[in-house]
Structure formats: C-alpha cells, structure tokens
N, C-alpha and C positions, 0 to 999 in steps of 0.2 A: 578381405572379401574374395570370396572364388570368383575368378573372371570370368571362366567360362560362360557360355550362352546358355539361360537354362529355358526349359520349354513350360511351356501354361497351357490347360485348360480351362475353362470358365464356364460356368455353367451358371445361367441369370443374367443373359446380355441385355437382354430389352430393361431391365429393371434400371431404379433412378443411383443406383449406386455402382454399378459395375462402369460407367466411363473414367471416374478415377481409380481404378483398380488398371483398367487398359492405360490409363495414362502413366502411372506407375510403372506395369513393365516395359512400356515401350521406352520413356528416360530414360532406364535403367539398363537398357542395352539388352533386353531378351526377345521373346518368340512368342506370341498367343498361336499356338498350333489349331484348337481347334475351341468351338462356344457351342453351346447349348442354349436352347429356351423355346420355350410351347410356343410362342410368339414371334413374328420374322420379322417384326420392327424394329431391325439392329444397325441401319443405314449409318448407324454411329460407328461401326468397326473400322469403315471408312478413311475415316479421321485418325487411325492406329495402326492397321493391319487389312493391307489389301488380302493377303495371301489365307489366311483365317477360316479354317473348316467349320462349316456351319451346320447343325444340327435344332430342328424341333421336336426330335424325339428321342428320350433318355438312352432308350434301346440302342436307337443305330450309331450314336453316342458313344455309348460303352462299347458294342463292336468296335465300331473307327478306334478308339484307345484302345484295346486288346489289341487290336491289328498291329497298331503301332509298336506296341509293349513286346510284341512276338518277333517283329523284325528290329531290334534293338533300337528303337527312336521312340522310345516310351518320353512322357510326359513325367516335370519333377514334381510341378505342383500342378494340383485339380485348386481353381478358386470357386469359391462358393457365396455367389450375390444370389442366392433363389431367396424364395418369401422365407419366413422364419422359421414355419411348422416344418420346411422340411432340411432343416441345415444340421439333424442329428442323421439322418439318413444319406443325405450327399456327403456328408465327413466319412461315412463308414464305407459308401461308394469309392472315396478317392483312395481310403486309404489303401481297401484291398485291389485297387488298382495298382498298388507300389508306388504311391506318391506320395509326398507332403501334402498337407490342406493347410490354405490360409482362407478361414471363414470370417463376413463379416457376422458383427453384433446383431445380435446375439449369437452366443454361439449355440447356444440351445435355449429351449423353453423353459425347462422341468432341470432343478438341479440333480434330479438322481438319475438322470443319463449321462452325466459326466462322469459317473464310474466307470461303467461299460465303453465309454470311447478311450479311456483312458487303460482301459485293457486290451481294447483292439489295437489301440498306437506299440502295447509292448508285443503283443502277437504279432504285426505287421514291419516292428523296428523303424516304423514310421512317424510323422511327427504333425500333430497338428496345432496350427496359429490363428490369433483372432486378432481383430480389430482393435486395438485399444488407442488411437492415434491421441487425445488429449496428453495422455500421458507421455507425450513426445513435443507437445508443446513447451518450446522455451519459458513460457511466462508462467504454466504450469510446474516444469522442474523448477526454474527459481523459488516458487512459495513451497514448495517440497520441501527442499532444503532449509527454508527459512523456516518452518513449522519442525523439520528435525532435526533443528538447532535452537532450538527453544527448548524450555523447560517440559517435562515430558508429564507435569501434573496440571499444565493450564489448558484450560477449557473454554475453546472458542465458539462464538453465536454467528451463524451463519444461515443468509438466508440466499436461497437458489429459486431463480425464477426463467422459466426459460419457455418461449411462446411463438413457435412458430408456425404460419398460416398455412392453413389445407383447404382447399378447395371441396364441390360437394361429392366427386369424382370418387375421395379418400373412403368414403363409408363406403361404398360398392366395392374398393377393392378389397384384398386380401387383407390388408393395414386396418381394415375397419370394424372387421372378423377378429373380437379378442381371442379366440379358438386359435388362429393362426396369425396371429404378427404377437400376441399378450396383452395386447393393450396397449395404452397412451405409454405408462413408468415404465413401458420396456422398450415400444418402438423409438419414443425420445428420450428418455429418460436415461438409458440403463449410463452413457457415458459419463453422463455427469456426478452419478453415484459412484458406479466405480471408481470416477477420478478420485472423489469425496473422501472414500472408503480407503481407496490409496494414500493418499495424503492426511488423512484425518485417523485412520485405525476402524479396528474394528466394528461393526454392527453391534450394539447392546441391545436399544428398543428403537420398537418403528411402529410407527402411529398412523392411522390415514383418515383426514377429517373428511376427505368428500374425493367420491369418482363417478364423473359420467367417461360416456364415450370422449368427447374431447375435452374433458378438464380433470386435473389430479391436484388435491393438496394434501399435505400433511407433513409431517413431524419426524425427526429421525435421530436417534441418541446414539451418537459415535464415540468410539474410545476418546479424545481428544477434543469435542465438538459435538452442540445441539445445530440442529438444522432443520429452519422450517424452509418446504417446497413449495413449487409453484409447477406445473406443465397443461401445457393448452394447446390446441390447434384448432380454435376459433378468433378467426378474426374480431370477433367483438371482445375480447378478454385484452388486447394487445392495449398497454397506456394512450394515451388520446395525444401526447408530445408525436413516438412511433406512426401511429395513421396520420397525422396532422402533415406529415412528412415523405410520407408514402412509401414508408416500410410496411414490412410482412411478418418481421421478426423481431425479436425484444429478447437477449440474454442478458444477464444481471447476475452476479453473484455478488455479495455483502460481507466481510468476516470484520466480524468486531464497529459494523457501521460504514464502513470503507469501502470503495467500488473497488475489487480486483478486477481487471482489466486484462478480457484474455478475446476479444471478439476478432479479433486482426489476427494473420498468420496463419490460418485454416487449410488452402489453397494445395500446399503440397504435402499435409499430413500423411497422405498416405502411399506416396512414394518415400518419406520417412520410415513408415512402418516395413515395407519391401526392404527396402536400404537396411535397417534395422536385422530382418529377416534373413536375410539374404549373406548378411556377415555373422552371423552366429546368436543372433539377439533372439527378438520376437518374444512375444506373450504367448505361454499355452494354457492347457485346460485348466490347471491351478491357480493359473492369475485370474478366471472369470469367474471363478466358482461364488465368491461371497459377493457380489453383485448380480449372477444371474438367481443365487437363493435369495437375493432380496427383491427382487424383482417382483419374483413370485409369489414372496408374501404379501406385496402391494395388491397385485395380482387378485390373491384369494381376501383378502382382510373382510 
C-alpha cells in the first residue's frame, strides 16, 4: 500500500453513514481536509478531525477544492455519504475535480447511468469505488469459496430475511421518498443481494410478491440458487423472540435450512473497504451494476 498521507473530502457529514467513513480515514493514518452538508449538525467531526474545513454550501465547497487543486494540495478522494438521488451527480463532481470517488450504496439509482460515469472515469483517468463492505466479510469469503468449490450444477434454497427498525422520523426523510433513497430493496436491501448475486451467480428471474413503503417480499432465481426475501423497517414485522428481548433488528439468512451466521464482525467493515482501496483493490462501477439493475426492477415490478 502507498503510505503516503492522502487527503479526503466528504460531502454528507451530518448523514447516518459518513461516521464510519471518518472513522475509516482517520485509523488509516489520513486527512479529512474538508466536509460538506446542507446541515451543520456535524459535532461528530469532533471525534476525527479537529482541523476539518466545513462547508453547507456545494458552491463554496467546490471553490475551497479548486482553491486547493490550484495551489497544489488538491484532494485524492471526494467521499460521497449524500442522500442517494444525488450520488450520480456528486461522483461526476469529484471526479472532474481530479479525484477518486469512493461512494457509499448505492452507487446510483438508475442502472443506465453507470454508462456515462464510466465514461467520465476514462475522460477524467479517474476512478470511482463503492461500498460493497459484506463482501469483505470473513464468514462471507468463507461460503464464497465453499459455494465455488462445489459443484457448479447444484441449486441452492435460500431464504434472506432482514428487518431492521425505523422510527417515524424515516418517512419524512429523504429515505422515505422512493423518488430519492429507491425504496426499502434498495436503501436495505441492495447489500445483501449483491452479496447473493456475488456468491450465487447471476440474476435469471425475480419476482416481487408484495411492497409497501416499509415491507418488501419476493422471490429471486439466481444462477446457482432460488431465494425467497424478506425486508421491513417496521417494528411490528420483527419475530416476537427479537422484541421480547429488546432488539430492533433481525438478520437471518438460511441456505439449504441452515443459519449462516454472519451478524458479528460488522464494526470495521469499512475501514476494510479503504484498506482494500487504498492498496489497489476496491469495487467499481462494474461490480454494482447487476445489483443496482435489480434493484430497480424491484423498484418498478
């Protein structure tokens, strides 16, 4: 890995994802130069980075990076934690800033903007990274490899159920808005498909028995694997063992009747993902693609 110090931008401070992103570069021995967000409840930078140029407006934003960029102390990566609708637009921001982007999930809404970003990355010689931190989970590569080392004509039953509690706060936000976050199978869902999709093969059929705003079921025919789903963010959905207990959350996956067991180990996913990033690895636009198009046809079904 390059030792050097490298420098960050971030734009989506206040949001519920950018503290492990901060956490991330700071372990990792870098620089958040400067943050962004419409919102100045970022008393969390605190906790990372006293020195940390703060910005609530895109505009003076991109000034301050120009400025930078022009006295040679430009920024290497723009991160991008903003709401979802606008993570096709801040990628094209960072890039013709002369930086890398590392965006979280999704990386976009609509899978035929993955073209055009992936045209501006070779105009710009630039590179953009997304979020895929499951697929960096140990207990995740373990059944990788045991799935591709098995016979590559067995077809496994797998059911995914994953149910985590939102308050009534969630509809008002932008998360609530399928116009801008996509809905439930995309603001929670898309990781665990992807993983799916990773480990299982390709997308053949996908079925969707029922969507409201906070519940999604349905059915999904992978090269290697049927899978019926579960995702919720009402607390009345979660098992009665879970509330009886005074959780909020309930993840479950099944393959062949069997708990896989992957809910432990979460915590520094995504200083892996950096770490990853950072030495030559990282997920780009081609690894999102057939999970952000399935997303989408959940989406419209």
């Amino acid at each position: 890995m390059n030792k050097k110090r490298k420098r960050f931008a971030l734009i989506g401070a206040a949001g519920y994802v950018a503290p492990r992103h901060m956490k991330a570069i700071k372990e990792l021995g870098h620089e958040l130069v400067a943050a962004m967000d419409p919102h100045d409840a970022v008393g969390v930078l605190d906790q990372y980075f006293l020195e940390t140029d703060f910005f609530t407006e895109i505009e003076r934003f991109d000034r301050h990076l120009d400025k930078l960029r022009r006295q040679g102390k430009g920024i290497d990566y723009l991160v991008v934690c903003s709401p979802n609708y606008l993570h096709d637009a801040h990628i094209r921001f960072g890039l013709r800033l002369g930086a890398d982007v590392i965006c979280e999930k999704p990386l976009v809404l609509n899978s035929w903007n993955l073209e055009s970003l992936a045209e501006i990355e070779k105009e710009t010689r630039q590179q953009v990274y997304t979020i895929l931190q499951l697929r960096l989970h140990p207990e995740v590569i373990k059944l990788k490899k045991k799935i591709d080392a098995a016979p590559k004509d067995k077809m496994y039953n797998i059911q995914l159920d994953y149910m985590t509690t939102r308050g009534k706060w969630y509809d008002y936000s932008w998360k609530g808005d399928v116009s801008k976050s996509g809905g439930i199978a995309t603001n929670i869902g898309i990781h665990f498909f992807d993983m799916l999709i990773w480990i299982f093969g390709d997308v053949k059929e996908s079925q969707v028995d029922k969507m409201t705003k906070s519940f999604a079921a349905g059915e999904l025919h992978l090269a290697q694997a049927k899978v019926k789903w579960t995702l919720s963010t009402d607390y009345h959905q979660l098992p009665e063992k879970v509330k009886a207990a005074g959780g909020k959350t309930y993840r479950a996956l099944k393959i062949e009747g069997e708990d896989f067991e992957f809910s432990g180990g979460f915590t520094d996913l995504h200083t892996r993902s950096y770490l990853d990033i950072l030495s030559g690895g990282g997920f780009g636009i081609g690894e999102t693609a057939k999970a952000v198009e399935l997303v989408g046809k959940i989406r419209n079904a």
